[in-house]
C-alpha positions as CSV (number, residue, x, y, z in Angstrom):
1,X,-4.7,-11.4,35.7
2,X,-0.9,-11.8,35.1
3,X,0.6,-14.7,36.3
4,X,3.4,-14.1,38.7
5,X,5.5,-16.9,37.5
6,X,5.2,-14.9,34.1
7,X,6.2,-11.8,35.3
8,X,9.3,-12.9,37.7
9,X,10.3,-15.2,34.1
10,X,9.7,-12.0,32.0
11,X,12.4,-9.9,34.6
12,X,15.0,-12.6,34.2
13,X,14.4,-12.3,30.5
14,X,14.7,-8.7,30.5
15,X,17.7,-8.5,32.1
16,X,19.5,-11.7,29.9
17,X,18.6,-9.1,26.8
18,X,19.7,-6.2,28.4
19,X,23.4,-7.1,29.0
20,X,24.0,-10.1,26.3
21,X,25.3,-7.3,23.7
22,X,27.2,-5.1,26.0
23,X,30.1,-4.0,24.7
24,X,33.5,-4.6,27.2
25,X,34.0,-0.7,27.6
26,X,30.1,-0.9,28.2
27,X,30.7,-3.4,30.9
28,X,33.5,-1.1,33.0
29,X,31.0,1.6,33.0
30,X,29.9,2.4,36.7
31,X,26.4,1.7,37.8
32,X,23.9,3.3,40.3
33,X,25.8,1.0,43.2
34,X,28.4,3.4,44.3
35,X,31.8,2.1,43.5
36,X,30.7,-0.9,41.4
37,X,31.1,-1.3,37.3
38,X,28.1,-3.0,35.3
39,X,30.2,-6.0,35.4
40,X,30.5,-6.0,39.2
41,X,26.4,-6.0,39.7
42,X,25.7,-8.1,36.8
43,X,28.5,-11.0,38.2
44,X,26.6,-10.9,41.5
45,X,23.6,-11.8,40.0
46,X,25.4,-15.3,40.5
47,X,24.6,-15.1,44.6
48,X,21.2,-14.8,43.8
49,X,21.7,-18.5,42.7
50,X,23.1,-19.4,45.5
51,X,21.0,-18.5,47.7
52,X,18.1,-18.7,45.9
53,X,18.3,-22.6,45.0
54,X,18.6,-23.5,49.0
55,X,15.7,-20.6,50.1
56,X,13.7,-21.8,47.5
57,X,13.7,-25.7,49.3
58,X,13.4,-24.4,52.7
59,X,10.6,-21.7,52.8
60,X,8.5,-23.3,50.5
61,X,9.7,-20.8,47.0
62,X,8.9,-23.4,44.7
63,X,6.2,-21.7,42.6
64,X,7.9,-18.0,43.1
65,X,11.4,-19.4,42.3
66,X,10.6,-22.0,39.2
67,X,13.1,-23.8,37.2
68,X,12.8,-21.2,34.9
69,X,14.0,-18.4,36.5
70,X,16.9,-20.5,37.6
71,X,17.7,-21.3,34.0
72,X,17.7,-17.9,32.8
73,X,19.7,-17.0,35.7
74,X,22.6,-19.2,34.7
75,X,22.5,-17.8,31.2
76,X,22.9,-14.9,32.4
77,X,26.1,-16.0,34.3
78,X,27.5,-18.2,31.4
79,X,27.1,-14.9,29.2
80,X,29.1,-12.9,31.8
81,X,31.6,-15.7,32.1
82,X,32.3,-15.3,28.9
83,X,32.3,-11.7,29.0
84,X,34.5,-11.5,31.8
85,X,36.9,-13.9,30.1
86,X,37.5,-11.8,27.7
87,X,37.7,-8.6,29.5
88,X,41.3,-11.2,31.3
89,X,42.3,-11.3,27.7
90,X,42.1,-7.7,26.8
91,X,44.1,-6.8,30.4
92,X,46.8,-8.6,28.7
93,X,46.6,-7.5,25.1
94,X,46.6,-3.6,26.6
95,X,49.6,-4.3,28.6
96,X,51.3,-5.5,25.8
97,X,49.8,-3.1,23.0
98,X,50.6,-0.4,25.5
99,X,54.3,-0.4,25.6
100,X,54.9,-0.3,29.0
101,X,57.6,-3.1,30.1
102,X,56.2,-2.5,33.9
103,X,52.1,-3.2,33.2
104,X,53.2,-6.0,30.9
105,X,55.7,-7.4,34.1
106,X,52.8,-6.8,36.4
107,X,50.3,-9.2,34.4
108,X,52.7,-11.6,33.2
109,X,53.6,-12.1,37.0
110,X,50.3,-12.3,37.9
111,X,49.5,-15.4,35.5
112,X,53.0,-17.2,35.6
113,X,55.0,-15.0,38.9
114,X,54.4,-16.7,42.7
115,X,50.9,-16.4,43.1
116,X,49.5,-18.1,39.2
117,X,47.7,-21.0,41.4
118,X,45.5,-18.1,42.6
119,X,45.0,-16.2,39.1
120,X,44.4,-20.1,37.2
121,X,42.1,-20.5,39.9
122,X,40.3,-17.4,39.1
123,X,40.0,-17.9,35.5
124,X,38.6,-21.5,36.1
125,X,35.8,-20.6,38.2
126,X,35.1,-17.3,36.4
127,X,35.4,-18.5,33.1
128,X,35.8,-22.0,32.7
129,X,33.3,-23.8,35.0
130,X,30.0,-21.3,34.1
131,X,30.6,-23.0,30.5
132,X,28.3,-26.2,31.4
133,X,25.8,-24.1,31.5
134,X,25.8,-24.5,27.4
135,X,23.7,-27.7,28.1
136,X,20.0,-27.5,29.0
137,X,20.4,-30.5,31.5
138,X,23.2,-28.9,33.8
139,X,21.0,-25.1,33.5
140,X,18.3,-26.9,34.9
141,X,19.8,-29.5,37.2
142,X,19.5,-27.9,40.9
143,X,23.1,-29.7,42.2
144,X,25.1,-28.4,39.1
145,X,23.8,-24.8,39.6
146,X,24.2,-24.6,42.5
147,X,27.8,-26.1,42.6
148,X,28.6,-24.0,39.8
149,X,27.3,-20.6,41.8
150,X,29.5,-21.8,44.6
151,X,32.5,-21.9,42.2
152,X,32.2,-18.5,40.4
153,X,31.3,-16.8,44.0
154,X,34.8,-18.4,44.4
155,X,36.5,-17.1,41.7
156,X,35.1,-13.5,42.5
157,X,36.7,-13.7,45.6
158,X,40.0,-14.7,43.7
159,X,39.4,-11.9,41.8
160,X,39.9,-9.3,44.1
161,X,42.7,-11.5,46.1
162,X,44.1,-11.3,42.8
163,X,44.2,-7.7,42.1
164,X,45.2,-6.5,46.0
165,X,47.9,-8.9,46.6
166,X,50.1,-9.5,43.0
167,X,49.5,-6.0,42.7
168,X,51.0,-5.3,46.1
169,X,53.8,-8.0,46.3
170,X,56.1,-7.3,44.0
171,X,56.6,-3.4,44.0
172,X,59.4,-0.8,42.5
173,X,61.9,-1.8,44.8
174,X,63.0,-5.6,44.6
175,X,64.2,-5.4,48.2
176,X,59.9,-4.7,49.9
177,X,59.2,-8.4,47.4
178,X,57.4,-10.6,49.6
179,X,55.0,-13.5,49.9
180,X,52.0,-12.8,51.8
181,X,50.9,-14.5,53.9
182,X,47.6,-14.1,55.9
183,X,47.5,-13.4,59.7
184,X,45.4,-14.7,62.3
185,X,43.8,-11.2,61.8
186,X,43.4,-12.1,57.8
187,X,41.5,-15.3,58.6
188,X,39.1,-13.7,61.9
189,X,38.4,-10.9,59.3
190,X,37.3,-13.2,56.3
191,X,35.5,-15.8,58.4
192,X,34.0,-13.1,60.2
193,X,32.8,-11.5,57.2
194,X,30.5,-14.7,56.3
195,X,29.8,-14.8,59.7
196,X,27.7,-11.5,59.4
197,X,26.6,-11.7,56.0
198,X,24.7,-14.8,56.7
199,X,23.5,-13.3,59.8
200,X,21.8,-10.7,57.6
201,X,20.3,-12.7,55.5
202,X,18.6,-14.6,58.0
203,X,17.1,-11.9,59.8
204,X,16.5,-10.5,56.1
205,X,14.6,-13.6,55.2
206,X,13.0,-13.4,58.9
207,X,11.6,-10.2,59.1
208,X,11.1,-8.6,55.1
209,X,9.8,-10.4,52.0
210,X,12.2,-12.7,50.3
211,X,10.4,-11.8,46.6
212,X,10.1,-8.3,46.1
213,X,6.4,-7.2,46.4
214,X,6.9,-5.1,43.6
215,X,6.9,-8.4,41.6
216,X,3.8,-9.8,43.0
217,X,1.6,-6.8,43.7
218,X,-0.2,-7.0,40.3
219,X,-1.4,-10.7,41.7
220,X,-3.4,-8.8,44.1
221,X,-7.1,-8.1,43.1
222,X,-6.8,-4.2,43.8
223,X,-4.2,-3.8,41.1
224,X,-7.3,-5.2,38.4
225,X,-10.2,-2.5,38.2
226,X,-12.3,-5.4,36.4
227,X,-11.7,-8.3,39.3
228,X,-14.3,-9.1,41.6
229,X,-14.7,-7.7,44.8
């Protein structure tokens, strides 16, 4: 019989391999999720940490979710945070490689123009903080993980803060420069958005399987010809 601890271990695994060599023009290529890049569904692999290290302690996960999925899940985000790190590196060596006095303005501004504190804080969730996770002690301590997940789900919000409003706020004409600043409207919309995604995924973890039965179905005796009835 095959243990299920082994086989949710061996899909971690699987997908560590899978994307460790990926090439950066590999990683902007889009996936079966409408809209997203490789990059986009591997970073949110990070939200399965954090929500997997608190649904784990309070509905009883323990031996579905083991330390060991957990660690391989924050290799997986280190190697990404890495990854993604570079892919900020190559934005900038394109813009200047390229030529083009306008892309170059439009990243310098966004690392050193009025919103930096937002890019820096970005980079240092995205890339900077998943780097602990080079320590066996902090991949398999549950408050570091899960303080870690927190900080890169973070920086992916940055990200796309990042990329709507620097590229919005300082366009052809000097005279439409602005600073944004959010609305009551801004903040009803974001809080509002954890609002319902939380709502979901109570009612998700209420009414449907929390581990895919497609990982545990081989546990059950009618997937052995040679168990005993």
């Amino acid at each position: 019989m095959i243990d299920e601890k082994q086989a949710l271990q061996q899909e971690r695994a699987t997908l560590y391999e899978t994307v460790r060599d990926l090439s950066p023009a590999e990683w902007d290529v889009g996936s079966l999720c409408d809209g997203w890049r490789i990059r986009d569904v591997v970073a949110h692999v990070n939200l399965g940490v954090t929500l997997a290290v608190p649904a784990r302690a309070m509905f009883g996960l323990r031996d579905l979710i083991t330390l060991r999925h957990l660690e391989l899940m924050n290799k997986v985000i280190m190697a990404t945070g890495m990854l993604v790190g570079y892919a900020y590196a190559m934005e900038f060596f394109m813009a200047w490689y390229s030529g083009n006095k306008y892309e170059g303005f439009t990243f310098v501004n966004r690392a050193f123009g009025p919103y930096a504190w937002a890019y820096w804080i970005m980079v240092s969730c995205n890339v900077i903080s998943p780097q602990i996770f080079w320590f066996k002690k902090a991949r398999r301590s549950i408050p570091i993980m899960f303080v870690v997940s927190i900080f890169v789900n973070i920086g992916m919000w940055f990200e796309r803060f990042v990329i709507t409003v620097t590229s919005l706020n300082r366009d052809f004409l000097p005279s439409s420069w602005n600073y944004f600043s959010p609305t009551f409207v801004d903040w009803a919309t974001l809080i509002g958005s954890f609002g319902l995604f939380f709502t979901l995924f109570l009612l998700f973890c209420r009414f449907l399987p929390q581990v895919a039965i497609a990982e545990v179905k081989l546990q059950t005796p009618h997937a052995h010809s040679h168990s005993a009835h």
